[in-house]
N, C-alpha and C positions, 0 to 999 in steps of 0.2 A: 695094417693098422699098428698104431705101436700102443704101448704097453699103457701109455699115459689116457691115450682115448679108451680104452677098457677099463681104467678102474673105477670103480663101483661110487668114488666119488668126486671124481672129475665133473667141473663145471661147464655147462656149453659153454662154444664160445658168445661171445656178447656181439651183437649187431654193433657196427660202428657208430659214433652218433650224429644225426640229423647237421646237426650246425655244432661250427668248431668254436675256441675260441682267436681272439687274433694270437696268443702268446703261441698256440697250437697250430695254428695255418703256420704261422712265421718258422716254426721248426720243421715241420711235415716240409714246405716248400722252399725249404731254404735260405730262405731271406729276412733282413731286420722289421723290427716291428714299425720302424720309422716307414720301410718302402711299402709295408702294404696301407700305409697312411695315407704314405705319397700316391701311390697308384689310386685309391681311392677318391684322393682329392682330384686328381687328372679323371677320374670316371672310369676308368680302365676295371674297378672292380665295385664290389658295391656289399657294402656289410649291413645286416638288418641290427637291430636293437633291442636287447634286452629289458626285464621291467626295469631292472637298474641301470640303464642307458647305457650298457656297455655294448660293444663289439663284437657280434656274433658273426660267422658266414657260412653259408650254405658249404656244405662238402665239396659240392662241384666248381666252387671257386679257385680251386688245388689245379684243374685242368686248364683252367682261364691264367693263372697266374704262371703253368707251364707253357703256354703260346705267348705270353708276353715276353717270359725270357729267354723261350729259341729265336724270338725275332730282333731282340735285343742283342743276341749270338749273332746272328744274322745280317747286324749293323743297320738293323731301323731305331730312327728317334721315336721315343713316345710320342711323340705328336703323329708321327707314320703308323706308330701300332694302333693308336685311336683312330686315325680314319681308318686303319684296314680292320679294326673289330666295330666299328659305326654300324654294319647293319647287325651285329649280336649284342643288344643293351646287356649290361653289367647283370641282371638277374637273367638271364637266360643264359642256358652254356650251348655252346654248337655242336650239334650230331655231327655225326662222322661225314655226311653226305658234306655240310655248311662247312666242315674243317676243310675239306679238300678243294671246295672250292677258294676259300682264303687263301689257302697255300699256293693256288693258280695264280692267284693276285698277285702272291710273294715275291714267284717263282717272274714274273712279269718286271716287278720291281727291281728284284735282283738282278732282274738279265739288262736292265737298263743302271745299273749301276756299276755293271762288269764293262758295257761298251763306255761306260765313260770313266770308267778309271784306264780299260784302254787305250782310247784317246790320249787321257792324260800321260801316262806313261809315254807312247809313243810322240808326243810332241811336249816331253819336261826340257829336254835339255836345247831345245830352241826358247823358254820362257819359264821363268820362274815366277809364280806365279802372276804380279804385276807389280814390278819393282823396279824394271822389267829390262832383262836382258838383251832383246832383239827386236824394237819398237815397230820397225819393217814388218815382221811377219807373225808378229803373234796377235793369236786370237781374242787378247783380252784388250789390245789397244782402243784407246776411247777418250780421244784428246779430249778436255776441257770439260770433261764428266757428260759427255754428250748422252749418253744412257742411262743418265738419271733416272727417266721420266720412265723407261723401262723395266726398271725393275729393281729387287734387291741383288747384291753381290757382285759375281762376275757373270754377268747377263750373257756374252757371246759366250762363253765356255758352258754354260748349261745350257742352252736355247735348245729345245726341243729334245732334254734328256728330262723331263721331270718324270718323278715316278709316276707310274701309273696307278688310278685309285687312290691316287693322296690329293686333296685338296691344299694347295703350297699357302693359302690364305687361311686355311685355320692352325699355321706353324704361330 
């Protein structure tokens, strides 16, 4: 014990409190007052309301907004981190059982983002992206926009790399 918890008028410590404010999330977690607006507005967090209509959020919100920005570390788009947090609505936080199974999701997504930057690496300097260097053998050729109707971007270069657990039509 040190000297400071024994004197005779030392105050307990104080329980943290219940709900922060946003100025106090946005320091605690690092981030501008703008992103946890933004995150907010995406659904990704979820602040209750004061009598004076301000911006309160649950404490547990500091752990939701730490999965949003390792996944963001990670290289998912908000739209990716929204479906991969879709079954933990903004007021519930996920126990540790619900966290690890998300991370299996991640850990799925990422390995399908590792074989397609493989790919891509392994076959850049036959095709730039579609500009296109070597019309003969690259994978993006598509005379006369013939895979419009297919899809968005470069259809044959992602075709059956999409993440998994991401729904690509709520991008």
């Amino acid at each position: 014990m040190t000297a400071a918890t024994n004197a005779p008028n030392a105050k307990p410590a104080r329980a943290p409190a219940a709900v922060l404010t946003v100025g106090q999330v946005a320091e605690r977690a690092g981030v501008a007052i703008s992103t946890l607006h933004f995150y907010e507005k995406k659904g990704l967090i979820a602040a209750l309301r004061s009598s004076g209509n301000q911006r309160r959020y649950a404490r547990d919100v500091l752990r939701r907004i730490a999965i949003i920005r390792v996944a963001q570390d990670l290289g998912f788009s908000l739209s990716d981190i929204a479906a991969l947090l879709r079954p933990f609505p903004p007021d519930k936080t996920p126990d540790v059982h619900e966290v690890r199974e998300m991370v299996a999701g991640w850990k799925a997504a990422i390995q399908a983002r590792i074989e397609g930057l493989t790919e891509l690496r392994d076959t850049l300097d036959g095709c730039i992206g579609c500009g296109c260097l070597s019309k003969e053998i690259c994978p993006l050729r598509n005379p006369d926009d013939s895979l419009a109707s297919e899809g968005k971007g470069a259809v044959l270069l992602t075709a059956g790399r999409r993440s998994p657990g991401i729904d690509e039509s709520q991008s």
